[in-house]
N, C-alpha and C positions, 0 to 999 in steps of 0.2 A: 408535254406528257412524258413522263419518266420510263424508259425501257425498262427499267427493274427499280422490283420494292428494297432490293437490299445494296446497298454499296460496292461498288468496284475498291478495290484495295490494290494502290502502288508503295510497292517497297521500295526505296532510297538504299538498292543493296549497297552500295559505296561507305555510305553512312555505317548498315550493321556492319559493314568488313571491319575499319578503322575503329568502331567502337570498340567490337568483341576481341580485336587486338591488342587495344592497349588495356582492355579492361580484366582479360585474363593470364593467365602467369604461362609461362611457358612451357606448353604441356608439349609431348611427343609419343607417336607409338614406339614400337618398340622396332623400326626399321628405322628409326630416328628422324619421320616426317614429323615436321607441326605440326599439332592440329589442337591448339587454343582458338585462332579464331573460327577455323572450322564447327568446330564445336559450340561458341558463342552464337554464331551466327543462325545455325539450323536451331541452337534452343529459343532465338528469339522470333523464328520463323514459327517453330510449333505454337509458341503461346501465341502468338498473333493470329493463328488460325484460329483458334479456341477461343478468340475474342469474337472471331468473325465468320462460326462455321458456315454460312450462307454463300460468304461473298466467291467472286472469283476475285484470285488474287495474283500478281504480276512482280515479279523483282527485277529490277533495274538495275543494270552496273554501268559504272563509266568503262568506255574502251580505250584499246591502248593508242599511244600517240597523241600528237598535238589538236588544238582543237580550234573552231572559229574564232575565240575569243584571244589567241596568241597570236594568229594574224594582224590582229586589231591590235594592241598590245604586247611586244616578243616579252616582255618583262613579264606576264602572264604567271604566276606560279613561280615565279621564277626561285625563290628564296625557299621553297619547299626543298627538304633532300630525299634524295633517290628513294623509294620504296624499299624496304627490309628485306633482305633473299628472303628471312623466316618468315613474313608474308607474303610473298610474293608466289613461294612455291604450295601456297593454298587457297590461291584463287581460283584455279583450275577443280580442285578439291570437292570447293564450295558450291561453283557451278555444276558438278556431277550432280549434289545432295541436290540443290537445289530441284533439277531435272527430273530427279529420281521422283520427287516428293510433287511431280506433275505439275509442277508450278509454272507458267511461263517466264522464259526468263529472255528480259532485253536488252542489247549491249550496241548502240547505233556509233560506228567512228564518224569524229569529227563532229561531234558536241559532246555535253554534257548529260550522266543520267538527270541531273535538276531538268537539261530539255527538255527530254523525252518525257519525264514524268508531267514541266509544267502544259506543251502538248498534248496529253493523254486528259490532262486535268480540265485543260481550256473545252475538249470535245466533249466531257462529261457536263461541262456547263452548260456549251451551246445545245445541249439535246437533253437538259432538263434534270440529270441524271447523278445521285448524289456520291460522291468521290472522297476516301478517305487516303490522304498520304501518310505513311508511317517514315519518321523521318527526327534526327538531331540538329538538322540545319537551320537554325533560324531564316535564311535566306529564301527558304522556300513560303515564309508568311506572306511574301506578295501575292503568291497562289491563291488563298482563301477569300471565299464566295461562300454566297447561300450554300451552295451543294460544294464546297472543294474544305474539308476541313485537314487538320495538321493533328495525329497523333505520334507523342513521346513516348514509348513501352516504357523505358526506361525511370522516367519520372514522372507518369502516372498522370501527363498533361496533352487535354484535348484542349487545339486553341481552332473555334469558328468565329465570325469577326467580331464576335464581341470579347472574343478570349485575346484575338489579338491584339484590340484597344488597349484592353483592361492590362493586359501584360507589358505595352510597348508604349503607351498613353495616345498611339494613335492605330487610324486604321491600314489593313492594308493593303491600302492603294498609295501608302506613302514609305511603303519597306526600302522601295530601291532608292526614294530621296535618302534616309537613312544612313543604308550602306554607302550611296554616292557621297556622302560628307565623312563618314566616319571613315571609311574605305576597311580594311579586311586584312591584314597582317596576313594569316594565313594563306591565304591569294594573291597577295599583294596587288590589291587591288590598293590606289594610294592613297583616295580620298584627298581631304583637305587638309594640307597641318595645321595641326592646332586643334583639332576640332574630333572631338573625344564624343562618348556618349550621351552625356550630359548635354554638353553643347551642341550636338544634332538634337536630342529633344527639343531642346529650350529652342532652336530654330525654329523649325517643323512647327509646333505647337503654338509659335507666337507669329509665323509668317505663310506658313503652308509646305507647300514641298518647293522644289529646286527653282522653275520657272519664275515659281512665286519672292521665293529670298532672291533671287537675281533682280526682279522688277523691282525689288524694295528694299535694297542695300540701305538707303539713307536710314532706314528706320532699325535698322542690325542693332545702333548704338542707343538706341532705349529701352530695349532688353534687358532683361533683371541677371541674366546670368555673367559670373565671373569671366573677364576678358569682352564684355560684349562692344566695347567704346573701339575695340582696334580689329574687331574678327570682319567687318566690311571690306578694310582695305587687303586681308589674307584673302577672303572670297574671291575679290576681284581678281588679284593678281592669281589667282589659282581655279578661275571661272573656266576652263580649257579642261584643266586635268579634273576639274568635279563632274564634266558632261561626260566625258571618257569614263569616267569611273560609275558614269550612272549608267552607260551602255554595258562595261563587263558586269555589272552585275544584274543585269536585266535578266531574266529567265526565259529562253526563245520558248513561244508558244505555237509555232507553225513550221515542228523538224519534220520533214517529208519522213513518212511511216509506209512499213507493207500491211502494219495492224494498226486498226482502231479501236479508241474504247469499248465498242459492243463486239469486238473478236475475242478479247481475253477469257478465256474458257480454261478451266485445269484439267490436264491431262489424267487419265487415271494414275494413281499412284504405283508406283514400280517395286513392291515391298523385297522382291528377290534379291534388284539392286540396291535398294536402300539398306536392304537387311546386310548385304556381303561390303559395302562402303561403312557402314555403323560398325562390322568385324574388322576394319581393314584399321579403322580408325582406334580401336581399341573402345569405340563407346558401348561398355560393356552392360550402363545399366539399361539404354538403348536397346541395345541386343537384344536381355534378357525381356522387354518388355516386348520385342516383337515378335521373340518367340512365346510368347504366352507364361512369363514367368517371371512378372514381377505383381506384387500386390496393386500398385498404384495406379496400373495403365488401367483406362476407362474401361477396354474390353473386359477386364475381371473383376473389375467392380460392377460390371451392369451384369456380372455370370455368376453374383456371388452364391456360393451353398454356402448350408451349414457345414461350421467346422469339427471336427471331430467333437466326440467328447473327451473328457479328462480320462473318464475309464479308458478307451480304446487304445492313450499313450501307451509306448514299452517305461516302463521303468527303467531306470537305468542301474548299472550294475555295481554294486561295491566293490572297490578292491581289497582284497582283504590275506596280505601275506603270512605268508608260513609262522616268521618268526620279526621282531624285530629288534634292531642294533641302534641303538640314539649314544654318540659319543661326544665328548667332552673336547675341545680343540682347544691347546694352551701352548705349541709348539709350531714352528714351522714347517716340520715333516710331516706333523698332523695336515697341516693345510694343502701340502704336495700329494697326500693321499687323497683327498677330497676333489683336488683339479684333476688328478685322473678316473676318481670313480666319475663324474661330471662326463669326460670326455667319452666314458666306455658306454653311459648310458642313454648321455645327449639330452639328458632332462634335466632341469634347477628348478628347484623352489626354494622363495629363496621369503626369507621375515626378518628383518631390522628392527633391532632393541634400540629404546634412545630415551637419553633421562627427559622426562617430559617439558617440552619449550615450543619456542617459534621454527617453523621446517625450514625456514632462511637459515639456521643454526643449528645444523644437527646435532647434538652428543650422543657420539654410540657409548653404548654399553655390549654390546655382543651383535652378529649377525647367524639365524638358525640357518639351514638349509638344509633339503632334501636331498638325494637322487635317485629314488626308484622307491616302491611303497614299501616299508618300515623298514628302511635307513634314513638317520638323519643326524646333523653334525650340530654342532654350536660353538662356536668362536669368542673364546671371548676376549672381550679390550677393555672392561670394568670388571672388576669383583675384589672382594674383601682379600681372596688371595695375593700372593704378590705376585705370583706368575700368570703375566698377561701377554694377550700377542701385540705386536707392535701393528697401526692399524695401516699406514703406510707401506710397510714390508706387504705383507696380508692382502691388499688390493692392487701392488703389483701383481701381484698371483693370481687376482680374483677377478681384475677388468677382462682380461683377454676371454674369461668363461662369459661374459656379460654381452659381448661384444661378437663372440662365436656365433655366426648365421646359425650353423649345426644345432645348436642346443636350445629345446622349447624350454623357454623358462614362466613359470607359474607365478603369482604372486599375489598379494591381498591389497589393493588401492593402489596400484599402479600409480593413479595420479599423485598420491603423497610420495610413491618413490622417486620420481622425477626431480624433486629437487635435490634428494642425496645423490644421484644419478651426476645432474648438474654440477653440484660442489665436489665433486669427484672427477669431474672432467671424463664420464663415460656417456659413449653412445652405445645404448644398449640394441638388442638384437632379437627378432622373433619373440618380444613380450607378447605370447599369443594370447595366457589367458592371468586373466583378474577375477578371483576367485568371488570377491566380494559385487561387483558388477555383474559378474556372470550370474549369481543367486538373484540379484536386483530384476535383471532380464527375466531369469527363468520363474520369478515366481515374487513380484514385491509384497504382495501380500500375506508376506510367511507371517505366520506368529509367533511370537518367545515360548519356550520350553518355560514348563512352569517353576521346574527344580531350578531356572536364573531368574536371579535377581532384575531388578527392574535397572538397573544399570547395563544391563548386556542388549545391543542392538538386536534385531528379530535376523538382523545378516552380520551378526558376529560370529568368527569362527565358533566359540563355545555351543553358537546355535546351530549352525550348518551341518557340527559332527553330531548333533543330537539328532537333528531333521534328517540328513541325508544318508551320515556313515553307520547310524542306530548305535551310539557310542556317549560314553559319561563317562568321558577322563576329568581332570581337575580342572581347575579354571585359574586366573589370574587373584581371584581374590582369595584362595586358599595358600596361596605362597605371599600374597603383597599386604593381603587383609582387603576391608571393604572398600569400595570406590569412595573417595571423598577425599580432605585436606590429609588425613591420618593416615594415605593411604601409601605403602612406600614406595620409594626409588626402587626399579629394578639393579639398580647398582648398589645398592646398599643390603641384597640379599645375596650369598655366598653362590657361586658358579655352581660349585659341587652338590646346593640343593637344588635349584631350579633349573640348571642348564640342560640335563635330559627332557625336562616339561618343555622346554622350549626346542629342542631337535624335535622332539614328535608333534608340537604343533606346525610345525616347519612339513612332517610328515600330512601330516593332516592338510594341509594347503593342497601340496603335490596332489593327495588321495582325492580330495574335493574337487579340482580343476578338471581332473579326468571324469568325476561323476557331473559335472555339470556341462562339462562338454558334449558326452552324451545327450543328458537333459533338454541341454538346446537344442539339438538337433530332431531328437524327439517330438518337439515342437513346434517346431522349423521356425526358432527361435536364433537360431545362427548367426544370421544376415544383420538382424537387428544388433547384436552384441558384436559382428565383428564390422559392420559398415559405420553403425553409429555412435555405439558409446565405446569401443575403445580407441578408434584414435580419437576420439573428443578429449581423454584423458590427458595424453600431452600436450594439447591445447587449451585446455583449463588450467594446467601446470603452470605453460607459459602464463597467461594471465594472469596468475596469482604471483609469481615471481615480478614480473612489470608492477606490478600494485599502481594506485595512481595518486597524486597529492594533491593533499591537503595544505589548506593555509589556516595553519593551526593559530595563527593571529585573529580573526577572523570568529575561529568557532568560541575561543576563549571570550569574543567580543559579543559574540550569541548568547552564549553561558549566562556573561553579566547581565545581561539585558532581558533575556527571560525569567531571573531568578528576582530582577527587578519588579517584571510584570507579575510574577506569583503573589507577590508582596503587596501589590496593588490588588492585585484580584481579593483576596487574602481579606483588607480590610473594607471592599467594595461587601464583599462578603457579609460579616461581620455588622456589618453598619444595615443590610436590609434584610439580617436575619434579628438584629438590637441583641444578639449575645455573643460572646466569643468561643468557638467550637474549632475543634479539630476537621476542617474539608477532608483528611485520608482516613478519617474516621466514620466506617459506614453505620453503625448504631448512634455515633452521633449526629451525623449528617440527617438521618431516621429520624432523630426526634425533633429536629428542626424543622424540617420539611412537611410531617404530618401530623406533630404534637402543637409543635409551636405555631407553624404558619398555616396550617389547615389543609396542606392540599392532599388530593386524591391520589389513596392509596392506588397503583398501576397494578404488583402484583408483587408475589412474596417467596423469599426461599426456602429451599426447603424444611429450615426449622419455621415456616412459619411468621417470620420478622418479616417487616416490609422491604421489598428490594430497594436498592439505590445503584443498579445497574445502568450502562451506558441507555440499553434500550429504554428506559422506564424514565431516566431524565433526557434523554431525547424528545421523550413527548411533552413531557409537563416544561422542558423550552421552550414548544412554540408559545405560552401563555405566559412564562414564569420567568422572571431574571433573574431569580439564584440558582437552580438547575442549570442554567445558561453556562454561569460564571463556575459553577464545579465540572461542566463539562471542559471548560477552558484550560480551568486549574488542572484535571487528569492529561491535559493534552498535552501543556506545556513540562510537566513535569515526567512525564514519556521521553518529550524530548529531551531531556534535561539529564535522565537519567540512562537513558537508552545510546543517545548520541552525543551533545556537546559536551558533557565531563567527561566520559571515556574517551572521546575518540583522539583527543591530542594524545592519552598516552597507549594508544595501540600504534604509533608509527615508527616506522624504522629512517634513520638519519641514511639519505644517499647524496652524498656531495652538497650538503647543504638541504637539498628538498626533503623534505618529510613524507613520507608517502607510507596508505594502507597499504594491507596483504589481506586481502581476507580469505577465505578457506571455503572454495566451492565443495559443495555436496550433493555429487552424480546421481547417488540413489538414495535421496530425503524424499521425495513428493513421490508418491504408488506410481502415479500417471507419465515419469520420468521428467518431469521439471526439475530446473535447478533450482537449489536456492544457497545461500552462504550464508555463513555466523565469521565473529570476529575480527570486523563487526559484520551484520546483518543487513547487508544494501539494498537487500530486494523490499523492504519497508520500511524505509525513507515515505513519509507522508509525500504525497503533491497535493492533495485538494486545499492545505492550508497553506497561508502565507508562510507561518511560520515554519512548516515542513519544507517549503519550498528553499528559506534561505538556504536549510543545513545542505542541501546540494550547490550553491554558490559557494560552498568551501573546497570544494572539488575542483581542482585547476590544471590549466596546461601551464608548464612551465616556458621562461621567458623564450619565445620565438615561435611557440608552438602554440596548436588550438586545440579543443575539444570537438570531437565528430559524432553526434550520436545518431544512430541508425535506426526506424524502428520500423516493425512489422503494422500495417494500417488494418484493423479491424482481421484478426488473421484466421481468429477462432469461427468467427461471423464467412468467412471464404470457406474454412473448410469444411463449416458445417450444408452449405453448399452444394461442395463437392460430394460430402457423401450422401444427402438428401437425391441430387439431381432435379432439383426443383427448377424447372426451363423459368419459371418469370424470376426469380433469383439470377439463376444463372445468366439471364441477361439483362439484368440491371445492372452485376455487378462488371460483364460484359463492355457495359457501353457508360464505367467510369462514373455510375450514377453517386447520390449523397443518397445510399443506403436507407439507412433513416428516415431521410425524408419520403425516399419512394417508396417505402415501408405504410409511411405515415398516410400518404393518397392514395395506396390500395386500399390498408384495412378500412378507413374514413372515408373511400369514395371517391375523394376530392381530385383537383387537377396540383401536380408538384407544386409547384407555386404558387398555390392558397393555403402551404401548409403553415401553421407557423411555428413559434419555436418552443411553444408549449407542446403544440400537437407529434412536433421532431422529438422531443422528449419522452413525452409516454411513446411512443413507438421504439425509441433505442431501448428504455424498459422493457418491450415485448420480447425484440430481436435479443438482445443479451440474456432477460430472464427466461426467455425457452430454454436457452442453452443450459439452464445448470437447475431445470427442471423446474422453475417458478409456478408454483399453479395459479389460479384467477383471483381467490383469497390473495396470497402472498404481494401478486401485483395491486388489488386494488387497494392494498395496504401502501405501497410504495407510492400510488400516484394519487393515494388520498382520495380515491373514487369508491364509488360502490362497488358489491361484488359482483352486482348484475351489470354495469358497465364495463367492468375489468373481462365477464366472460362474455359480453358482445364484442370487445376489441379480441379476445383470445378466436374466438369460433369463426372470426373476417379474419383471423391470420391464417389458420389454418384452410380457410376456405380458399384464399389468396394465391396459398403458397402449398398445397396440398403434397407436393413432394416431401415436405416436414414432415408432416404428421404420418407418411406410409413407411418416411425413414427411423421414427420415433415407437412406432408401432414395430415395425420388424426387426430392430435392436434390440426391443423388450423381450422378442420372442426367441432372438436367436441366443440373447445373456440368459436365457432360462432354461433353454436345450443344452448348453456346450458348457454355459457356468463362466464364461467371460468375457469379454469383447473384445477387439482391435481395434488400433491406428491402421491407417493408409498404409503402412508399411510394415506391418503385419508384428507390432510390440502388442502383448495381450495385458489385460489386467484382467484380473481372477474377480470373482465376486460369490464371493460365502453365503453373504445374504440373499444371494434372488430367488433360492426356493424356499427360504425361512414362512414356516408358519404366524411369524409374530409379521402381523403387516406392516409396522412403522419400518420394522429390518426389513423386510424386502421394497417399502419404495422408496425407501434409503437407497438401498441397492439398485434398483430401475432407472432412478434417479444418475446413477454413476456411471450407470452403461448408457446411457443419451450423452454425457456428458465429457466422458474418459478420453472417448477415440478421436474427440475436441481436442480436449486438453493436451493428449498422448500426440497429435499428431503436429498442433503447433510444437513444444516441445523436442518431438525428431526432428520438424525441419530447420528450429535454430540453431538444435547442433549441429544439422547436416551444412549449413550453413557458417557457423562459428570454426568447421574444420577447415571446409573448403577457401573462406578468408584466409586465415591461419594460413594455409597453405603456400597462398599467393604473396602474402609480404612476406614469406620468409625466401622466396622465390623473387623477389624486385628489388628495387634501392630504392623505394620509399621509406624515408624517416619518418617511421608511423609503426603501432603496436597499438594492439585488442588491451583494455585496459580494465573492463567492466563487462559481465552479461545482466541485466536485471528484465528479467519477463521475456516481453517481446525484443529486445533494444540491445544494441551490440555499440558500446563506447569506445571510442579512439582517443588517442593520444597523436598528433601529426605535425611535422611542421608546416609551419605556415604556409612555405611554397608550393608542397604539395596536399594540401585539401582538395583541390579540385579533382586532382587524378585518384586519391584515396575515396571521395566521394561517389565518381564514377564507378570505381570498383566495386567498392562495397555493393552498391543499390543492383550492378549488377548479380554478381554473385548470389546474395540474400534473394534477388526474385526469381532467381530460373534454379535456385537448387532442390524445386519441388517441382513436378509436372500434375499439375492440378487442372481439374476445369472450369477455373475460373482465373484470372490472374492474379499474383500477388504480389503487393504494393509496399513500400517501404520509404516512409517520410525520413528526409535525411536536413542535418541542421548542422549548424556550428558556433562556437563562442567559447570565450574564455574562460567561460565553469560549466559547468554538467548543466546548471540550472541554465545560464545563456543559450546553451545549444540542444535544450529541451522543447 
């Protein structure tokens, strides 16, 4: 009979110590304590709780000094080197958190925490009692019993003995034969020479464990694995040091204890001291969460009000000066005037002219700059004149203003300035605001002013001064002409007509930065623009400067061979239509289809004409093979035209590799997703083979691999988190196939009579709630009826009823305030949710279910893509961020180090959110983006 329905939980503190140390970069307060693994450690401690808010839970550390097994062995460890001081002096640290956070914590000298834990584990068996160890050690798989199971935070793996089989090809009860043959580098436990991983399976599996290959040496040599004819007579003579190695690595299950399994009880939590060690340590978003002032922590999400309305904001204020001065800079006393107004006023804004190209290449043509609202300079280094400033002299003079702590500097795309930044060898200084990013923040949902052209972005300066400053100066197409080929070089218009237009939009930056600084604040929009999207800026920078290659052999080799397949398609065509017709032609495609070959009209455009849209021969596919073969033909010639001809010549030569750069775009997507152009990575096909190749052109070069990293269902956790839907939350809890537990709620059934039809319509429900699916739309998707589509919807909601009160109260709160948040309090506005017109408002209802999804996965990769960034610029891994696409974060690494880049990564990516639920990050590797996908 079991003392408790919910698990005892042992922590393997040793484990998170050495994890969270090498896995994070070398953080310090500002008394110059460590405290990276401090900090690792207590964030793997909180998500562990959250996995397991029931359980009691215990952490185990090894103690100082020698232990049983050096007795038995003085070679023990031996080959390990001394502990780190920078770890060493955060042991004591961690034990405080720990205590604080009323956790027991155990440390017995003269064994190991593997003892005490397999001890604690042994007594949860004998009394029935089910025992979960949290733990990196393979070693501790001898441990697992019905009731003693082995979880990995880290890589998202529960192993119970069928997970052990399935992982090790045996069970275990044959761990320590295992290690006693392989033996343990890191322990120097010595095992067998000769005798590798491989060859302890092939033993084990084909003789049993150690007792057993001893008794039956003869039969060693008609085993199928490499060396098997001579590993007998290694055995024999090394049958002494394989029983030794199978005693150190034995796990003692009977260390004399003052506590047992049913003593572990948690202390009340100690929030005083945990709060004054969280300020000591500098963990400030900690802090802020435990003084009641972060969006994220559970307490204010289960406290939420409504948030203001839009009315109730202050407005913020224009600035709007007396008079102003825009001058012309063609000398270098001009520019010695400009370094001191800069220094007198401590402000720059600053806007870089450049004849249009690649940002790996800059050509200036002028730089405008501010310093205080309507003054503003312009420099120029291009113009019909002959008198130019020299641009070398000129940034002598102008880095050290760059580079000045003292002076807040302003600017519009930070991140595109980054690379002139770079080819100028400056480290700039206090880039506090991004004028264009801060608009993004405070309001993505701006509209274009009518009086611009549809060329002018809705957070183009031209917009911003019309939006914010109430201002209608000129634009760029009254001095260049229209956007388009015709449209000129800024260097090819005279200094003396355009160079005032460009000191006052230089002004107008300055002006803007101060009204949106307000703005945010306003809206307590702050945090958001200054925690997540602006240093994300120089980390997307990086990115796009690393680019990653291509093997332009390769796509050339795709090219021919799809334009091969067109050509087939083409006459397959042809031949089962009996006439020859233009496929990119949609009125002739039209008459083939419902003239000539009879089939049923789907639906018609708006003049009228029959469609021959994707949707319309999607359907008439399932019955028809020439809808098939034009759905084929548009596909391949997508790719064709989208990817394998351009993309050999978008690369830049770096010592032979070819490699892209493509151009992230911070604020393209309302919801704050990134996306890129030039080329466009984030739609690269997967579901087709032939989408799939164009990512095998993506390579690591020679010595190095591809790392891709990705977020595992992230949108499906948060929407979770903000539901609080408890049978979600503990599905996802306890590591379940979502999906499927999805699948034997709404269905009834038990997990494992689901099958992989039934797993399917269910990821349909769990995905299509998210983005607002109604029972029509689904039973469209799963080919069912609409009366089966809404008994599967009304058992979700029935199921999982935290949904639906979270889906209901978003609606009501997007229609009180006029817009929703993320987790981390980014808004998106919504125009539509009081519209009269119904399609516009459940358009809009639709986005507020869907947004604070969207918006929140979104923060956490960037929170996530910095905090990486961070760490390898901080290590000596040969490795760089290479790629962001969605969820998924691409490396570039050498070989030698995957393993540690791996571990990093998966770390960082899951604890840079505190959610309630865990989050998971499948990590892979291979020679092209498509192998490590």
């Amino acid at each position: 009979m079991a003392e408790s329905s919910v698990p005892v939980v042992l922590v393997d503190g040793s484990s998170y110590l050495f994890r969270a140390f090498h896995a994070l970069p070398p953080l310090a307060n500002s008394e110059g304590l460590q405290t990276g693994a401090i900090k690792g450690v207590v964030s793997m401690l909180r998500n562990l709780l959250k996995m397991y808010p029931d359980s009691p839970v215990a952490v185990v550390f090894d103690a100082k000094g020698p232990t049983f097994r050096n007795e038995m062995y003085d070679q023990y460890k031996a080959n390990r080197p001394p502990m780190p001081e920078e770890l060493r002096e955060q042991i004591e640290p961690i034990h405080d958190c720990v205590r604080a956070m009323g956790l027991p914590l155990l440390c017995i000298p003269g064994v190991e925490a593997d003892d005490v834990i397999g001890t604690l584990a042994a007594q949860a068996t004998s009394c029935g009692r089910d025992c979960v160890i949290s733990t990196g050690d393979k070693d501790m798989a001898q441990l697992v019993s019905p009731h003693v199971t082995l979880i990995n935070t880290m890589k998202n793996e529960t192993m119970d003995v069928p997970g052990v089989e399935t992982k090790y090809g045996f069970g275990p009860d044959k761990m320590i034969d295992y290690l006693a043959l392989m033996g343990d580098k890191v322990d120097n436990i010595p095992g067998v020479p000769g005798v590798g991983e491989k060859t302890a399976l092939a033993l084990i599996q084909g003789l049993g464990g150690l007792d057993d290959i001893y008794s039956r040496l003869d039969e060693v040599k008609d085993l199928t694995f490499r060396g098997a004819k001579t590993m007998a007579a290694k055995l024999e003579q090394h049958k002494e040091q394989a029983y030794l190695s199978y005693e150190l690595a034995t796990i003692k299950l009977d260390v004399e204890l003052e506590t047992t399994i049913n003593d572990i009880q948690p202390d009340p939590i100690d929030n005083d001291r945990l709060l004054a060690l969280f300020k000591r340590f500098e963990f400030r978003t900690w802090v802020r969460e435990m003084s009641g002032d972060d969006a994220s922590s559970p307490a204010k999400s289960e406290t939420k009000t409504s948030a203001p309305t839009v009315q109730a904001e202050q407005t913020p204020e224009s600035i709007e000066p007396e008079s102003t001065d825009y001058r012309l800079i063609t000398t270098q006393d001009g520019v010695d005037e400009l370094v001191q107004e800069a220094q007198r006023t401590q402000r720059l804004a600053y806007l870089p002219v450049f004849v249009k190209g690649h940002y790996l290449e800059p050509n200036w043509v002028g730089l405008a700059l501010a310093t205080e609202p309507g003054r503003g300079w312009y420099l120029v280094f291009q113009s019909e004149e002959s008198k130019v400033l020299d641009e070398a002299e000129v940034f002598n003079k102008l880095i050290p203003l760059f580079e000045d702590h003292a002076i807040v500097k302003t600017g519009y795309d930070i991140k595109a300035d980054y690379h002139w930044f770079n080819a100028l060898n400056i480290s700039p200084s206090r880039l506090l605001n991004d004028v264009q990013v801060m608009a993004f923040v405070y309001d993505s949902t701006l509209k274009r002013d009518k009086s611009l052209s549809a060329h002018f972005s809705h957070l183009s300066i031209d917009n911003l001064v019309i939006q914010y400053l109430q201002k209608s100066p000129k634009t760029v197409e009254d001095y260049l002409g229209k956007a388009g080929k015709r449209q000129l070089s800024p260097s090819a218009v005279k200094a003396d007509d355009i160079g005032q237009w460009w000191a006052e939009r230089a002004d107008f930056v300055l002006r803007l930065g101060q009204w949106l600084e307000q703005g945010l604040a306003s809206r307590q929009l702050s945090r958001v623009y200054q925690e997540i999207e602006r240093p994300l800026s120089k980390t997307l920078a990086a990115i796009e400067e690393n680019g990653v290659k291509l093997d332009v052999e390769f796509v050339h080799e795709l090219s021919t061979r799809f334009k091969r397949d067109l050509e087939d398609i083409e006459r397959q065509a042809h031949d089962l239509a009996g006439v020859e017709f233009n496929l990119d032609s949609p009125k002739q495609l039209a008459d083939v289809l419902f003239e000539r070959m009879g089939l049923p009209v789907k639906s018609k455009t708006a003049s009228g004409a029959p469609s021959t849209n994707e949707e319309v021969l999607t359907e008439l596919a399932a019955e028809h093979e020439l809808p098939r073969l034009i759905l084929q033909s548009r596909r391949l010639r997508k790719l064709v035209g989208t990817y394998t001809d351009p993309l050999p010549t978008m690369t830049i030569d770096h010592d032979g590799d070819q490699r892209l750069h493509t151009t992230y775009n911070q604020t393209g997507a309302q919801t704050g997703r990134l996306n890129s152009n030039d080329p466009n990575l984030q739609n690269i096909p997967v579901r087709s083979e032939e989408g799939r190749s164009i990512r095998k052109a993506f390579v690591a070069p020679q010595g190095y691999r591809i790392v891709a990293a990705d977020y595992s269902q992230i949108e499906l956790r948060i929407m979770t988190h903000l539901s609080q839907d408890a049978n979600l939350i503990q599905a996802f809890r306890e590591g379940k196939d979502i999906h499927r537990a999805t699948a034997a709620e709404v269905m009834g059934i038990e997990e494992e009579q689901v099958s992989a039809e039934q797993r399917r319509s269910a990821k349909a429900i769990n995905f299509g709630l998210i983005y607002g699916m109604s029972a029509f739309g689904l039973a469209r998707q799963l080919g069912i009826s609409r009366t089966e589509a809404k008994t599967y919807v009304d058992a979700y909601f029935e199921r999982y009823p935290g949904v639906r009160r979270y889906m209901d109260e978003t609606r009501a709160e997007a229609a009180e305030s006029g817009y929703v948040e993320t987790v981390f309090g980014r808004r998106l506005y919504l125009p539509g949710i009081q519209s009269s017109n119904q399609i516009a408002r459940k358009a809009a209802e639709r986005t507020a279910i869907n947004a604070p999804m969207q918006g929140t996965a979104a923060d956490i990769i960037k929170m996530a893509m910095v905090d990486v960034d961070n760490w390898l610029s901080n290590s000596s891994l040969r490795a760089r961020m290479i790629m962001q696409v969605h969820d998924e974060l691409v490396f570039e690494v050498h070989e030698d180090d995957v393993a540690a880049l791996t571990e990093g990564v998966r770390f960082r990516m899951q604890h840079c959110a505190n959610l309630d639920v865990p989050l998971i990050v499948d990590v892979d590797t291979g020679a092209s983006w498509e192998e490590a996908h």
